[in-house]
N, C-alpha and C positions, 0 to 999 in steps of 0.2 A: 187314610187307609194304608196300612205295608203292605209293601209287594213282596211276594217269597218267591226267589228263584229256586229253582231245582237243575243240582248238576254244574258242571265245569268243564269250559272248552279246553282246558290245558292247567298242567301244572309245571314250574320251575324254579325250583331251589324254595327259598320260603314263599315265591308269588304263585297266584291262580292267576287267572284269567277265564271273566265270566263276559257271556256274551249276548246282546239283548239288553243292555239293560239300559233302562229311561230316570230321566231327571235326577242323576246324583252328583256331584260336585268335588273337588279335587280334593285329600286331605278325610271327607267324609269317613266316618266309622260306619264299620260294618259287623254282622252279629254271624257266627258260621257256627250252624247245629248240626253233625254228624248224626248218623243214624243210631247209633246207640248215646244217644242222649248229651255228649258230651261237645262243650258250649269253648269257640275257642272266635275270638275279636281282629280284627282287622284297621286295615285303613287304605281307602285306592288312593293311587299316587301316580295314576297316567290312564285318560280317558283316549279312546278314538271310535268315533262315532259311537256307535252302542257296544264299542267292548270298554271295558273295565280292568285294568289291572291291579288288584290286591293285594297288598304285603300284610302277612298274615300272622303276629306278634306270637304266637307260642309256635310257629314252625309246621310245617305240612305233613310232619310224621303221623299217618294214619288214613291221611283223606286221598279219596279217589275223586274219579270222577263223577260217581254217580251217587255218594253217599252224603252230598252236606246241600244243607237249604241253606241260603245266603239271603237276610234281610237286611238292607241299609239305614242307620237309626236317624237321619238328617240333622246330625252333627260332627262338630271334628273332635279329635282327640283331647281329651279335658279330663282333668285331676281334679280331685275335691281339694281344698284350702281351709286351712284352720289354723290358729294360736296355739294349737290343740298338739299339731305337727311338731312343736319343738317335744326333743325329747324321742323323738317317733322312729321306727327303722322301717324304711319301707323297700320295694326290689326296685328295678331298672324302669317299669312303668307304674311306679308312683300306688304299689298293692301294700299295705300292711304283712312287714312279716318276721313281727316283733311278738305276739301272739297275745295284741293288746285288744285285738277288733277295728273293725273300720272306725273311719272318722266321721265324728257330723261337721260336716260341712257349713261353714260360712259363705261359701261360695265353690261353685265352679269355675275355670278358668280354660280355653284356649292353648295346650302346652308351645305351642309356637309364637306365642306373645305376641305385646302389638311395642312395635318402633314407638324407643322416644324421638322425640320432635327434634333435630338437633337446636331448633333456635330456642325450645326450653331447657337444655342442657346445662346444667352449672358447672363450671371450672372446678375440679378435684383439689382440695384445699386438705391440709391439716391430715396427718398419716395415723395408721396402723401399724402399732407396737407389738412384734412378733415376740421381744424376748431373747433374740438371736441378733451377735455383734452385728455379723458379716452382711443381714441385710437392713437392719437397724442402721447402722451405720454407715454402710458405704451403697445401699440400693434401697434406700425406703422406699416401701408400700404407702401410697396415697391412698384417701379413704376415695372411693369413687373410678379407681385404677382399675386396668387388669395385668396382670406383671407376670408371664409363665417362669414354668421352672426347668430348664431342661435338663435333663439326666440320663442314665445311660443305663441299661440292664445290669443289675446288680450291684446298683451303688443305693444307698439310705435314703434315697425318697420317701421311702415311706414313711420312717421313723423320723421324716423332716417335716411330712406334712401331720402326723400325730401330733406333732411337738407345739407345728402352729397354731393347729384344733385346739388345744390346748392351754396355750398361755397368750392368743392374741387378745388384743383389744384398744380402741380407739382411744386416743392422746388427749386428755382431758377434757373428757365428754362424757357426762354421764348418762346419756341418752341409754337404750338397752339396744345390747349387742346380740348377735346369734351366728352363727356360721352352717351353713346349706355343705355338705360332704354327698361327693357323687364319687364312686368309686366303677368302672367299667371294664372289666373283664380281668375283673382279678379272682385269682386261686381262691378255694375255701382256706387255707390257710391264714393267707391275704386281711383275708375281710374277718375271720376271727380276731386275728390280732387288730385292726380298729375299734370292733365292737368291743372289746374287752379291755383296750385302753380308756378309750372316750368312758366305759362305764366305773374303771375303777379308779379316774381322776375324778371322777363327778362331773366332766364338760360335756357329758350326754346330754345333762338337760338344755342347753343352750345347743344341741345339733340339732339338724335334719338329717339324717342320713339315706341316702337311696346307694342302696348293693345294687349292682348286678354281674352276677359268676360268669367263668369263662364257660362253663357249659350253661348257660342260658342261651336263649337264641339271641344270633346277631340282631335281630331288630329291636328287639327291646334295647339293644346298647344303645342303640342310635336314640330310641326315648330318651333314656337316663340325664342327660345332659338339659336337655329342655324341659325335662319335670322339675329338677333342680334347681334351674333358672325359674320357672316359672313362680314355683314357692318362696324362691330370694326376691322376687319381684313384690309378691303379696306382702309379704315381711315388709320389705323396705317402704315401698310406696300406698300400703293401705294400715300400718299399722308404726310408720316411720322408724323402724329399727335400722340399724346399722347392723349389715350383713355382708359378710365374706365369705365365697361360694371357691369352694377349692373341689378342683376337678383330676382324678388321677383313673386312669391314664387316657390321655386324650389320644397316643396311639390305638389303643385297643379300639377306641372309636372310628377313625380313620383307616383302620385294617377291616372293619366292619359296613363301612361304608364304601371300600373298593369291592368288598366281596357283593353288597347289596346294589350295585351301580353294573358289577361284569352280569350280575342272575339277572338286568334287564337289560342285556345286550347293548350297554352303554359303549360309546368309543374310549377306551382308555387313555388317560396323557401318562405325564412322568411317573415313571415304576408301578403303573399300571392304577393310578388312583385315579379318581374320574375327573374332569376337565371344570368341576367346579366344587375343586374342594376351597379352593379360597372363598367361595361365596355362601359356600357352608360354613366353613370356620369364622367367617364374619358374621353370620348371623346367631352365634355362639355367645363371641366374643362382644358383639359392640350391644350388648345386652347389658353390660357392666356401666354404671352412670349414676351421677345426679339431677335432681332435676329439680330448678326455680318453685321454690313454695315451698317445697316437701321436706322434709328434716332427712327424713332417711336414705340411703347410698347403699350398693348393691359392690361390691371392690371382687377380683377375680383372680384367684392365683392357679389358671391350667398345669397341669403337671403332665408333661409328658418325655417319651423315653426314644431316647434317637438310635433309632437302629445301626447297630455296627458304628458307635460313636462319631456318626456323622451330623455335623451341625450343618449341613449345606442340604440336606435330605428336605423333600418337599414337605413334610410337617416340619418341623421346625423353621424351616426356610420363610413358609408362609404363615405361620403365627409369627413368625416376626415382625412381619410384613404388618398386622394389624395390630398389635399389641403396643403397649410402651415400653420397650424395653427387656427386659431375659435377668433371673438369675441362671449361672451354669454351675454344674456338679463336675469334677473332674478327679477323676478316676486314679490318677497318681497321687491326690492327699488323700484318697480312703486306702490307698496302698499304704502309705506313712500313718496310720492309723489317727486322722484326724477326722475329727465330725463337729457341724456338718460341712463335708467335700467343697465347699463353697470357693469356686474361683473367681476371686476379685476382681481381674482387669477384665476378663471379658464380659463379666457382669454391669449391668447399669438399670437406675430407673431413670427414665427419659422426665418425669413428673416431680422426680425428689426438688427439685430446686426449689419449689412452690409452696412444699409442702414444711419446709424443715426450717432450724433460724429461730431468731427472734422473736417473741409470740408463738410460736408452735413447739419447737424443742428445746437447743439453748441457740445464745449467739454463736457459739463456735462452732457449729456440728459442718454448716457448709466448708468454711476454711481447712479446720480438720479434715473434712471427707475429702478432699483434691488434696491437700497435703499427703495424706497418708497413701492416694492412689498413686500421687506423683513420685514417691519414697519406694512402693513397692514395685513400681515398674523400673526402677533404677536398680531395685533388688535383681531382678531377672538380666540385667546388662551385668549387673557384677559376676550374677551363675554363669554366665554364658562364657564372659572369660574366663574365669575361676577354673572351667573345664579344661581351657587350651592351654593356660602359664600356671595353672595351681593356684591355691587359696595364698600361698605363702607368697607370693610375688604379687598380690594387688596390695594397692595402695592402700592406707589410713583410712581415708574414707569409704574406698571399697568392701576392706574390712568390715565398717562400722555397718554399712550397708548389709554384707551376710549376717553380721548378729542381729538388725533390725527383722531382716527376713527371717529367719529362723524363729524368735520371738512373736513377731507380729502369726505364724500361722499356728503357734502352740498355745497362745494367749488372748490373742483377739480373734480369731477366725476359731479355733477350738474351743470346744465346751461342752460340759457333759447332757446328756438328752433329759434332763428336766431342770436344768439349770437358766433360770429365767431373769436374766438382767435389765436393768433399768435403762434407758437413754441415758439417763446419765454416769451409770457402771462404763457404759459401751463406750463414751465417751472421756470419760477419768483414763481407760485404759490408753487408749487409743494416745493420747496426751504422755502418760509412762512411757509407752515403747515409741515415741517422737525424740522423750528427750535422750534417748542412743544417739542420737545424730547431733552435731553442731548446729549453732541456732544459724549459720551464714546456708546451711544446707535447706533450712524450712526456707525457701519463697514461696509460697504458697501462704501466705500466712505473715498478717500483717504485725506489725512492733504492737501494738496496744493487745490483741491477744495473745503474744509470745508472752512478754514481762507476766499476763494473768495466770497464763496454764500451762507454760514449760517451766520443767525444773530442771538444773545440770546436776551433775555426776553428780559433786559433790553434795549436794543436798538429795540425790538419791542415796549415798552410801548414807547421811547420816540417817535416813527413814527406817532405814533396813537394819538397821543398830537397836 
């Protein structure tokens, strides 16, 4: 038998607060019919004794106190799943709104998933091929990783994560691929230009895509992310695909969840976000895995934007904290008009070592990648005095050093937004702009792969002939 309440002890920002009310459960979906007919869904997320409080996904604009009957359905928040979904554009809470009709369903699912085991967890093996030198090569994406991207307002994030929607996919595996696209509280602008990319490369049919706009309500943002998740889940572990779930902006989410944390009278911690954003952003993040048996992998590249270019800011600070590693965007090579802004030294994948090498990409890719890091951090000693005595007073190899750096961020870090290279393009280059430098300069990098894949000068000049 459902029970229909009538009426509300309170309203506050998007929560109610109903009062009286017996046997409903935390998480539970609730069904709210206003007096003129019109049907808006719920979900309580804080019981005390018989009050209920509500968060109410399309927002309280319109409801009083005395105009909405509140029935509770005795479940929780659940998306339909399907095979069906690739292809599919849906909003923030996982609606059709592509103007293709609902989905039939395969299944229901739980949008807050269930924990993998960690003891059936598989070690992240064998990477994803972006396309792109800078993290191809010097920060591989493992397949079973989650690897964020930090960036700053108004730098090519977006045309960086188009690019990987785009042209990724798994290192000689021909298993089927797909990528889950969550995009949260982006402009209508924003989210045309994905829809319209994705649809005029053709990598639509291998997306998922869930929009949801800056003017949408905050709560649906905070869905978005575990709709996404939940459909990368189905994908990978009930129909073994390999999926790559890219999330942008994980700020907007995080600014949506201080606001939905202050409207229940939460204690605020740093900059006012609530005292358990790390344990939200871990149950995000550690969603991303493998697992014993199962062919399919779930890999995660969050995208978010550090406010006032602080990398020390508590989102970024603590997606560090649980991730593997960071690429960064820096804002001085989108000034030098390079793309994509990719800064190498403070970049890393904490997983690449495992993933890359012999059997997976080539032998040289690890040697080369600590060469080329170690070269260009010596790049930045040679800028630094270069600024104080002039370029014309460093040494021979300081010298060589600025033409390496110059080089290395016009050739191997730069490249145009559909230009999609091989591991082994990434790494032929990377080998060219090595041999600038005397071979007594590469330690990094053992006698049996120099003789293979450095060339000197002079058999550069003859190439180029």
């Amino acid at each position: 038998m459902r029970v229909e309440y009538v009426g509300l002890s309170e309203i506050n920002g998007p929560l109610v607060v109903l009062d009286g009310v017996k046997d409903v459960f935390f998480e539970e979906v609730c069904e709210i019919i206003l007096d003129n007919g019109q049907k808006r869904f719920g979900r309580v997320i804080m019981i005390e004794g018989e009050k209920a409080v509500i968060q109410v996904f399309e927002g309280t604009k319109g409801i009083s106190l005395e105009n909405v009957h509140t029935s509770f359905q005795g479940r929780p928040v659940e998306i339909p799943l399907s095979k069906e979904m690739l292809g599919r554009i849906f909003d923030g809470a996982g609606r059709p709104v592509d103007g293709l009709g609902d989905l039939f369903p395969d299944e229901r699912r739980n949008i807050n998933g269930m924990p993998i085991n960690p003891v059936s967890r598989k070690y992240p093996r064998s990477c994803i091929v972006t396309g792109i030198s800078a993290i191809d090569g010097m920060s591989t994406l493992i397949r079973g990783q989650k690897l964020p991207i930090f960036s700053s307002s108004g730098l090519s994030h977006n045309e960086l994560a188009a690019q990987m929607v785009r042209q990724a996919k798994v290192q000689d595996d021909d298993s089927e691929f797909a990528i889950v696209f969550a995009a949260m509280g982006v402009k209508n602008d924003t989210a045309e230009f994905f829809r319209r990319d994705f649809e005029e490369s053709g990598a639509l049919q291998r997306v998922v895509m869930f929009l949801n706009l800056a003017s949408d309500p905050i709560i649906e943002r905070i869905l978005t992310p575990r709709c996404a998740l939940t459909a990368a889940e189905y994908l990978a572990f009930r129909h073994n695909m390999h999926v790559l779930v890219i999330m942008t902006d994980m700020t907007s989410y995080c600014e949506a969840l201080r606001e939905f944390s202050s409207s229940k009278g939460e204690i605020p911690s740093r900059k006012g976000y609530p005292g358990y954003l790390y344990s939200d952003l871990a149950s995000l993040y550690e969603r991303a895995g493998m697992i014993e048996g199962i062919p399919g992998s779930v890999t995660q590249v969050p995208i978010l934007t550090m406010p006032n270019d602080d990398i020390t800011h508590p989102i970024p600070d603590l997606t560090g904290y649980i991730t593997e590693g960071q690429i960064v965007l820096e804002r001085s090579l989108e000034q030098k008009g390079i793309y994509p802004p990719i800064s190498v030294l403070p970049s890393l994948s904490r997983l690449m070592k495992d993933g890359i090498g012999k059997g997976f990409t080539r032998e040289d890719h690890p040697s080369l990648s600590n060469q080329l890091f170690a070269s260009y951090a010596s790049v930045q000693e040679a800028r630094s005095l270069a600024s104080v005595i002039g370029e014309d007073e460093l040494s021979e190899l300081d010298k060589k050093y600025m033409i390496f750096g110059r080089r290395f961020e016009e050739e191997f870090v730069k490249q145009s937004i559909d230009e999609n290279r091989t591991v082994e393009q990434t790494l032929d280059i990377g080998w060219q702009l090595l041999s600038e430098l005397p071979k007594e300069a590469l330690d990094r990098v053992d006698t049996a792969l120099l003789q293979k894949y450095y060339s000197d000068e002079e058999e550069n000049e003859i190439r180029q002939r």
